[in-house]
Short mmCIF file of the C-alpha atoms (twelve columns), coordinates in Angstrom:
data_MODEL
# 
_entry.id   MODEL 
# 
loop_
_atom_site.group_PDB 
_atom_site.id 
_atom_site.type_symbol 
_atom_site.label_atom_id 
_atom_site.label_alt_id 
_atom_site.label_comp_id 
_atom_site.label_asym_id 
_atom_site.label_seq_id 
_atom_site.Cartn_x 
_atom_site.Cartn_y 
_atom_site.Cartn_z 
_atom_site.pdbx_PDB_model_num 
ATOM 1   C CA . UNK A 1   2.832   -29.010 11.067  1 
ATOM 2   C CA . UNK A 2   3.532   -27.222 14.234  1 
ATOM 3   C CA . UNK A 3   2.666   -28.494 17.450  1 
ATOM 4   C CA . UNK A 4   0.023   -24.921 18.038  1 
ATOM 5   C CA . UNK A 5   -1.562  -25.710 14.245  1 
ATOM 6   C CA . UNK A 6   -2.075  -29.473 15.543  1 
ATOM 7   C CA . UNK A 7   -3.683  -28.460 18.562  1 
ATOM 8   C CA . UNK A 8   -6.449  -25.837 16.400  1 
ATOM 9   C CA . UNK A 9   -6.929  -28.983 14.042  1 
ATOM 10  C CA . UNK A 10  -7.940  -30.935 17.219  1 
ATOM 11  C CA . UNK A 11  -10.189 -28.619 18.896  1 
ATOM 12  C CA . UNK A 12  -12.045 -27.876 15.696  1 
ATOM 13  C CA . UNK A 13  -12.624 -31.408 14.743  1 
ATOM 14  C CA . UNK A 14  -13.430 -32.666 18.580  1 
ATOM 15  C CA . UNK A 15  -15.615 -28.992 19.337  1 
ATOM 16  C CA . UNK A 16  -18.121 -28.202 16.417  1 
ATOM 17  C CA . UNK A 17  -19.305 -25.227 17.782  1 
ATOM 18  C CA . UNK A 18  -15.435 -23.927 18.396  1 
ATOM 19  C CA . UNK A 19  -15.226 -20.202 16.842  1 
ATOM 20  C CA . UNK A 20  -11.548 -19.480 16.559  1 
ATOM 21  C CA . UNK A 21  -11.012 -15.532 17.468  1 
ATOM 22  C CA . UNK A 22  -7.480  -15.408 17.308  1 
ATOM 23  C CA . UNK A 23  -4.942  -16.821 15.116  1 
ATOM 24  C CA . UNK A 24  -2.033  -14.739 14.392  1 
ATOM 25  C CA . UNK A 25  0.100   -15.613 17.638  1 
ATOM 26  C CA . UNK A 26  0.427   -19.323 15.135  1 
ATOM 27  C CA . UNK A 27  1.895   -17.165 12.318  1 
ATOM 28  C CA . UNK A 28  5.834   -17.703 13.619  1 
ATOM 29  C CA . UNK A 29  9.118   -17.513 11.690  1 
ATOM 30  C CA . UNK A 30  8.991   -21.093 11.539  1 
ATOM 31  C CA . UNK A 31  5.614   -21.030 9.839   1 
ATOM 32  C CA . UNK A 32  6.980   -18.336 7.320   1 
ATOM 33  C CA . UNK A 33  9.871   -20.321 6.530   1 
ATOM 34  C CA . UNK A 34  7.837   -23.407 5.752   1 
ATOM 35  C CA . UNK A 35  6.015   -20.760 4.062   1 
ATOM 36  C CA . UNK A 36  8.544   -19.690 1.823   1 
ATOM 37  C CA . UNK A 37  10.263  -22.957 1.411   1 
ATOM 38  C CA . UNK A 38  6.853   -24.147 -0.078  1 
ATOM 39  C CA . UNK A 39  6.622   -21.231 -3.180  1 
ATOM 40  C CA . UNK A 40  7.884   -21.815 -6.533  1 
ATOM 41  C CA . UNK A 41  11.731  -21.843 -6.452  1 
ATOM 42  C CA . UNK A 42  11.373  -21.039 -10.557 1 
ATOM 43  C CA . UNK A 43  8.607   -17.967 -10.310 1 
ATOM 44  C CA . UNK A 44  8.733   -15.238 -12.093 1 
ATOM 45  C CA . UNK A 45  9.775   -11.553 -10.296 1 
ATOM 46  C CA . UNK A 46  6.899   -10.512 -8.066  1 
ATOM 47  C CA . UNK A 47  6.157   -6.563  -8.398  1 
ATOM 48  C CA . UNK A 48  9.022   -5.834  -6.118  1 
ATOM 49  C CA . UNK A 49  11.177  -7.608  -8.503  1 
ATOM 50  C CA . UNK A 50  13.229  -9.629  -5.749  1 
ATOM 51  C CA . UNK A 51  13.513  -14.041 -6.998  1 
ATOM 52  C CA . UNK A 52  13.124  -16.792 -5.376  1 
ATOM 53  C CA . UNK A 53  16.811  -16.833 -4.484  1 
ATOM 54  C CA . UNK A 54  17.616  -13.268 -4.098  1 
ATOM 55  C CA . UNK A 55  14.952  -13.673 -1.139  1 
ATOM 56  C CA . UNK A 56  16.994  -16.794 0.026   1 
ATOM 57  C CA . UNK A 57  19.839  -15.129 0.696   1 
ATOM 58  C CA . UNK A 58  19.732  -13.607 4.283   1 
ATOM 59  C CA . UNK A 59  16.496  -15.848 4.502   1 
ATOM 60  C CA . UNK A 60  16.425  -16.028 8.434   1 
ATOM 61  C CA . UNK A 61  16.997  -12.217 9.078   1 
ATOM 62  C CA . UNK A 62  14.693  -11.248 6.115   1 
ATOM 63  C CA . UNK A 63  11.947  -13.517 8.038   1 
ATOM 64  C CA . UNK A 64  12.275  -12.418 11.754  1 
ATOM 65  C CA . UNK A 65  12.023  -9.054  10.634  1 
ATOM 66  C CA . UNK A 66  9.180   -9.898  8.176   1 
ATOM 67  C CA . UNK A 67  7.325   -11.822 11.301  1 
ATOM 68  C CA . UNK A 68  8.071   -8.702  13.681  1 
ATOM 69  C CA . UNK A 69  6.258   -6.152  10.885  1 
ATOM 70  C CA . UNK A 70  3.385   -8.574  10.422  1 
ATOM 71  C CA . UNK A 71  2.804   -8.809  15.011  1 
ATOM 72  C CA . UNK A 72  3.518   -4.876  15.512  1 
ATOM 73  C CA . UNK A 73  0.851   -4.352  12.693  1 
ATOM 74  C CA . UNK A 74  3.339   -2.614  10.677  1 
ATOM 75  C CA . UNK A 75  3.315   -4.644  7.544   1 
ATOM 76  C CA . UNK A 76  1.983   -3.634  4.590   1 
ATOM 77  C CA . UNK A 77  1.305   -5.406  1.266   1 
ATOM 78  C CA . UNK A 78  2.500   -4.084  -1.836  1 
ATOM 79  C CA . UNK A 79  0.125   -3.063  -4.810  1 
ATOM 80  C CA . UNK A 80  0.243   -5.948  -6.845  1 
ATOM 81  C CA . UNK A 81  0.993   -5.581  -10.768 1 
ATOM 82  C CA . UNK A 82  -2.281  -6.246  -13.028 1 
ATOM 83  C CA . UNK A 83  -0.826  -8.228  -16.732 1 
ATOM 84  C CA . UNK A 84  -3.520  -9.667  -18.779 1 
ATOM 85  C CA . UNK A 85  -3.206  -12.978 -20.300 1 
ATOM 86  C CA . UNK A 86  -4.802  -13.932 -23.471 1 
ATOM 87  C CA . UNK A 87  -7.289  -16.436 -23.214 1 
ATOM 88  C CA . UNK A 88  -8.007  -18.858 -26.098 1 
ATOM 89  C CA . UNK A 89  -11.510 -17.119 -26.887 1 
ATOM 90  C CA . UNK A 90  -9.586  -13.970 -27.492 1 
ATOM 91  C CA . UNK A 91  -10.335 -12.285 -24.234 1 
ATOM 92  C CA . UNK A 92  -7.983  -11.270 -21.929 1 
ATOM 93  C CA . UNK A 93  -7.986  -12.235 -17.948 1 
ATOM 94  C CA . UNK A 94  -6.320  -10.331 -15.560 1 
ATOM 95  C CA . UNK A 95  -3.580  -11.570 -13.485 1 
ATOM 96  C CA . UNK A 96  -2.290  -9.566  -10.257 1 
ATOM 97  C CA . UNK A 97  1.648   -10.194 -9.806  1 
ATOM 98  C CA . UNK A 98  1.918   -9.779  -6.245  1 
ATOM 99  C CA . UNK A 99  5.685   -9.043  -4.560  1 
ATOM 100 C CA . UNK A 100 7.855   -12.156 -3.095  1 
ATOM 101 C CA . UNK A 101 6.685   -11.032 0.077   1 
ATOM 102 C CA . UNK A 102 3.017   -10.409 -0.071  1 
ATOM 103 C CA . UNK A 103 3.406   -14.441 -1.285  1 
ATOM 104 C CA . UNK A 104 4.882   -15.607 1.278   1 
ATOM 105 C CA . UNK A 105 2.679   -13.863 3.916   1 
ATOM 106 C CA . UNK A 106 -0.205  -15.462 2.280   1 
ATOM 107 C CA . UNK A 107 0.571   -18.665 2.394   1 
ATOM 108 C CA . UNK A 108 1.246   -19.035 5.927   1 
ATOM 109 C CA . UNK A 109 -2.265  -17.980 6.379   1 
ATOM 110 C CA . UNK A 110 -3.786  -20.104 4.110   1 
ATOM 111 C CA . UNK A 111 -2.432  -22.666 6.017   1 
ATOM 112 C CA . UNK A 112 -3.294  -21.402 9.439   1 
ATOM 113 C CA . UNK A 113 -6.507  -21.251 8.203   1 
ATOM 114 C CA . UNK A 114 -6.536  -24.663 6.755   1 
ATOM 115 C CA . UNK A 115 -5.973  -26.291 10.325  1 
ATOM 116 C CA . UNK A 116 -8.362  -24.402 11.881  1 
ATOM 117 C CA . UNK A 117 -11.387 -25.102 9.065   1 
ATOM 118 C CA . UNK A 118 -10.260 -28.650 8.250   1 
ATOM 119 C CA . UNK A 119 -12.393 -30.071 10.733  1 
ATOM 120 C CA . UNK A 120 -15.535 -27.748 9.816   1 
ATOM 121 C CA . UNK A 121 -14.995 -29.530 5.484   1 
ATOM 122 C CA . UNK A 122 -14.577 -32.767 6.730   1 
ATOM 123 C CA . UNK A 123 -18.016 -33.039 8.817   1 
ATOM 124 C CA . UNK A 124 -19.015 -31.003 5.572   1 
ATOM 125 C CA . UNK A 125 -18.010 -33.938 3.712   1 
ATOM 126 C CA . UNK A 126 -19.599 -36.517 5.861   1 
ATOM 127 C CA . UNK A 127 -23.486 -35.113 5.079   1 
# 
């Protein structure tokens, strides 16, 4: 956890009424790499068709340009792919297949937002 994540995570639990406005500047190459390091090494192909390890390869250029698209506003997700999977009922439920990418962006704000909100679920918890 980054020193900037620890610091959200400890004005949201010691400041209940702290509204966080702006979050991005604590989405950093660092945070992508973690990120990316974290996804499924064994994953199918997103949409874009690029792996796991084709991504790996040139990972620390392919990330400072990825974190300079996401800051200038210039990133842009990928449709993802809808497959439906068969359910044991007989239905089908859709599945989107998002691109390697569009993954990897995601998770480093799920957990920016998980610092910042960790404090508001735990005094959930505590009622």
């Amino acid at each position: 956890m980054s020193q900037g994540l620890a610091g959200v995570r400890k004005a949201a639990r010691e400041n209940k009424e702290m509204k966080f406005t702006a979050l991005l500047h604590h989405l950093t190459v660092d945070l992508l790499r973690e990120s990316f390091y974290s996804l499924k090494r064994k994953a199918a192909p997103g949409v874009d068709g690029v792996t796991w390890q084709e991504y790996e390869n040139g990972l620390e250029d392919r990330l400072i340009d990825l974190h300079g698209r996401v800051h200038r506003g210039s990133y842009r997700a990928k449709p993802s792919r809808r497959v439906y999977i068969e359910k044991a009922d007989g239905r089908q439920r859709p599945l989107a297949i998002p691109a390697l990418e569009d993954k990897l962006v995601q998770q480093a704000v799920v957990m920016i937002l998980n610092h910042s909100s960790w404090a508001l679920y735990y005094r959930l918890a505590q009622i």
